[in-house]
C-alpha positions as CSV (number, residue, x, y, z in Angstrom):
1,X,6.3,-9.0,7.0
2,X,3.7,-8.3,9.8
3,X,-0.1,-7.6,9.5
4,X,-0.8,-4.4,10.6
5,X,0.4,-1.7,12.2
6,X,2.0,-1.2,15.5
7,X,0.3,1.0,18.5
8,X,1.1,4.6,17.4
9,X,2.1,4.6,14.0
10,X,0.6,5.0,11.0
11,X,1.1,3.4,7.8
12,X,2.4,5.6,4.9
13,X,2.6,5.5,1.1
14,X,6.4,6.4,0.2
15,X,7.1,7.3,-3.4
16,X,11.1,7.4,-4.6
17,X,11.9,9.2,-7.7
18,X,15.6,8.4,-8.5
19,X,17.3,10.1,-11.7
20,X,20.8,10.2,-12.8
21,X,22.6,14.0,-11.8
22,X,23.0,16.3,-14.6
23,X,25.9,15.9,-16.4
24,X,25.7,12.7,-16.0
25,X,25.4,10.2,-19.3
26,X,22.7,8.5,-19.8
27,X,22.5,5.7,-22.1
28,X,18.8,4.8,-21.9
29,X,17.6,8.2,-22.4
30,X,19.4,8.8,-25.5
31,X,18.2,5.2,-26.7
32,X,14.2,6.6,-25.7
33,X,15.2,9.8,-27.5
34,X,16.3,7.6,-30.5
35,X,13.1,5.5,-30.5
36,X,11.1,8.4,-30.7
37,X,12.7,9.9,-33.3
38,X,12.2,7.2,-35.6
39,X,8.2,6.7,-34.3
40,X,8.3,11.0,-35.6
41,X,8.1,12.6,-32.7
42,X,11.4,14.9,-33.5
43,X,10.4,17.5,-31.0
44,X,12.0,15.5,-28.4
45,X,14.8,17.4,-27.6
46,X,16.0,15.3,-24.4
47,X,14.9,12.5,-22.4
48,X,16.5,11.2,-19.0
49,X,15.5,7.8,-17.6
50,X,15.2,7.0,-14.1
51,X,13.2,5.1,-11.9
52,X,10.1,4.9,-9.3
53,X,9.9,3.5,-7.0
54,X,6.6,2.5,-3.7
55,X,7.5,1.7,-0.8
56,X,4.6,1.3,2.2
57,X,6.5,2.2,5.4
58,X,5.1,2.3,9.1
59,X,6.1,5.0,11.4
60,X,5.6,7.4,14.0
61,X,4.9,10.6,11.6
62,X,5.5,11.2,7.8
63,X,8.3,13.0,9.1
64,X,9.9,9.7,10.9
65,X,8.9,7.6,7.3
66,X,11.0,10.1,5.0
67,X,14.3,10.0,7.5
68,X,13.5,6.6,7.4
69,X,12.9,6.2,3.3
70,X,15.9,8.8,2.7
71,X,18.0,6.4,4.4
72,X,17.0,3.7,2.1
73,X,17.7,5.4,-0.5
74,X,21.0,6.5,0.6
75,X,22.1,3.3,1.2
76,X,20.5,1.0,-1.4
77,X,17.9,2.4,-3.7
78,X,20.0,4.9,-5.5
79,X,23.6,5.7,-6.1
80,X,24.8,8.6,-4.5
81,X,28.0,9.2,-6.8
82,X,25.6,9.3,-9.6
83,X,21.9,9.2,-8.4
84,X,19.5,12.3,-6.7
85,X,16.6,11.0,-5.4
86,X,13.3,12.8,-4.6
87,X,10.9,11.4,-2.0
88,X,7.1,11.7,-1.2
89,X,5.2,10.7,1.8
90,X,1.6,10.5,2.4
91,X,-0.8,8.9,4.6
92,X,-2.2,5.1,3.6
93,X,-5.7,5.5,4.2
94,X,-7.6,2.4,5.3
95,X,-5.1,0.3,5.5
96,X,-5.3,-2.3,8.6
């Protein structure tokens, strides 16, 4: 990986939230929901897992980093048969 960041880009925080599509089952969630149950917190009606995930990205605009991180995530972060994705991008400040 390379120090620094290339004449005219910008370095920006990218922030992946990945959950499994409703509908789908989900295992871990019903295993959390379990867990709490038994710790007595019975007013937890549901719980989905999923997972988050940083990235620090260099690009031209946030707008070039979240094509950029969307295609990540279409291709290796999530699963698109089962997976959505969110993404957020914002500006690293002071990073050099």
């Amino acid at each position: 990986m390379g120090a620094g960041v290339s004449q005219g880009q910008q370095e920006f925080l990218a922030e992946v939230y990945v959950s499994l599509k409703p509908g789908v089952n989900d295992p871990q969630g019903l295993e959390i929901r379990h867990g709490l149950h038994i710790l007595g917190f019975e007013d937890v009606s549901g719980v989905r897992a999923g997972k988050y995930i940083q990235l620090h990205v260099r690009a031209a605009s946030a707008e070039a980093a979240e094509a950029r991180v969307r295609e990540m995530s279409d291709r290796l972060l999530s699963n698109p048969v089962i997976e959505q994705y969110r993404v957020s991008i914002s500006p690293l400040v002071g990073s050099a």
